[in-house]
N, C-alpha and C positions, 0 to 999 in steps of 0.2 A: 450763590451757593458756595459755602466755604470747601476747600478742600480734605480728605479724609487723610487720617496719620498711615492709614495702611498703604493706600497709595504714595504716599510720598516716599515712606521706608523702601517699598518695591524702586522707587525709580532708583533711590540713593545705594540699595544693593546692588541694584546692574552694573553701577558705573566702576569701572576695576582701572588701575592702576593711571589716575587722572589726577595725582594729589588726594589731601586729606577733605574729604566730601564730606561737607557740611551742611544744616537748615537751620532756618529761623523764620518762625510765624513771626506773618505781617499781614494786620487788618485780617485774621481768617484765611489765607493764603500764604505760599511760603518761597522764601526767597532761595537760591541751591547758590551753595559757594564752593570754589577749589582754593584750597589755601587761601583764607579770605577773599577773594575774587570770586563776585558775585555775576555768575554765568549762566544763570537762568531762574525762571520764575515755575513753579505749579497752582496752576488759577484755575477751578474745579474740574480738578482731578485731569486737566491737561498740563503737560512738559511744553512750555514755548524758552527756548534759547537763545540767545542774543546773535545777533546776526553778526557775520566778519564774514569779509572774501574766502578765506580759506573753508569756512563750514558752507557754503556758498555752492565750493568749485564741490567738495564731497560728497554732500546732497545729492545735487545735481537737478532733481524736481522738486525745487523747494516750495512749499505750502506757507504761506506768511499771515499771521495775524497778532490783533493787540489782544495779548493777555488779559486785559481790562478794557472799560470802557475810556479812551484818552490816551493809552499808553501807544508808546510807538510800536511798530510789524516786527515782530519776534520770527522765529523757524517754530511753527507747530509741529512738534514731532508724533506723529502718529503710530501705524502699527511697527516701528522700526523700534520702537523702544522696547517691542519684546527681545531685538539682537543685543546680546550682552558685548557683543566686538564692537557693532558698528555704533550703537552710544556711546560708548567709552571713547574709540577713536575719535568721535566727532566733537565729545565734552574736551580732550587732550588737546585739540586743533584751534577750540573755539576760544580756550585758557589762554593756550602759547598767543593769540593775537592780542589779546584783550591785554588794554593797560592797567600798570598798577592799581590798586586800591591810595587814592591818596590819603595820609597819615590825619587820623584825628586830631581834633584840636581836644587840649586837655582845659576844660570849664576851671574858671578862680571859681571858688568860695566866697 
C-alpha cells in the first residue's frame, strides 16, 4: 500500500526548525530528507527514522521495525508524531548524528 501525499505533507509540516525538509517518491513511498540527509522513510502512511544513539537515549521506549519487507529496524514513530516539539527535536538529533550525504558521481556522456 503506497503512501498518501496528505499524509506525508502532515508529517513534513510538523517538523519546525530541523533544516530545509525535504521528500521524494520512491517506488510509491517516500524518502524525508534535512538538508539532503536522508532521515527517514513514510512506508504506508507510517514515519520510521533511522536509528542513532542519541534518538535512542530521547525516545527512550523505542518501538523498532523495517519500513519494508528486507529493510533494516527503523524507530516507528507513532502517536508522538502528533507533538510538533518532540518530532522536531528528535528529527534535529537524529540529523546532527547522521553522516554526510556522500557527493554524487557526475555520469560521462
Amino acid at each position: 500500500m503506497a503512501s498518501d501525499q496528505e499524509y506525508v505533507d502532515f508529517v513534513v509540516d510538523q517538523i519546525e526548525n530541523a533544516g530545509q525538509i525535504t521528500f521524494r517518491k520512491m517506488f510509491g513511498e517516500y524518502g524525508i530528507y534535512s538538508d539532503a540527509k536522508l532521515f527517514a522513510l513514510i512506508c504506508d502512511n507510517k514515519l520510521f527514522i533511522k536509528p542513532t544513539e542519541a534518538g535512542r537515549k530521547f525516545i527512550r521506549d523505542v518501538v523498532e521495525a523495517p519500513a519494508y519487507p528486507g529493510a533494516k529496524s527503523s524507530f516507528l514513530i507513532g502517536d508522538k508524531i502528533e507533538d510538533r516539539e518532540w518530532l522536531s527535536e528528535l528529527v534535529r538529533i537524529t540529523v546532527k548524528e547522521l553522516p554526510e550525504p556522500k557527493p554524487r558521481k557526475i555520469r560521462k556522456s
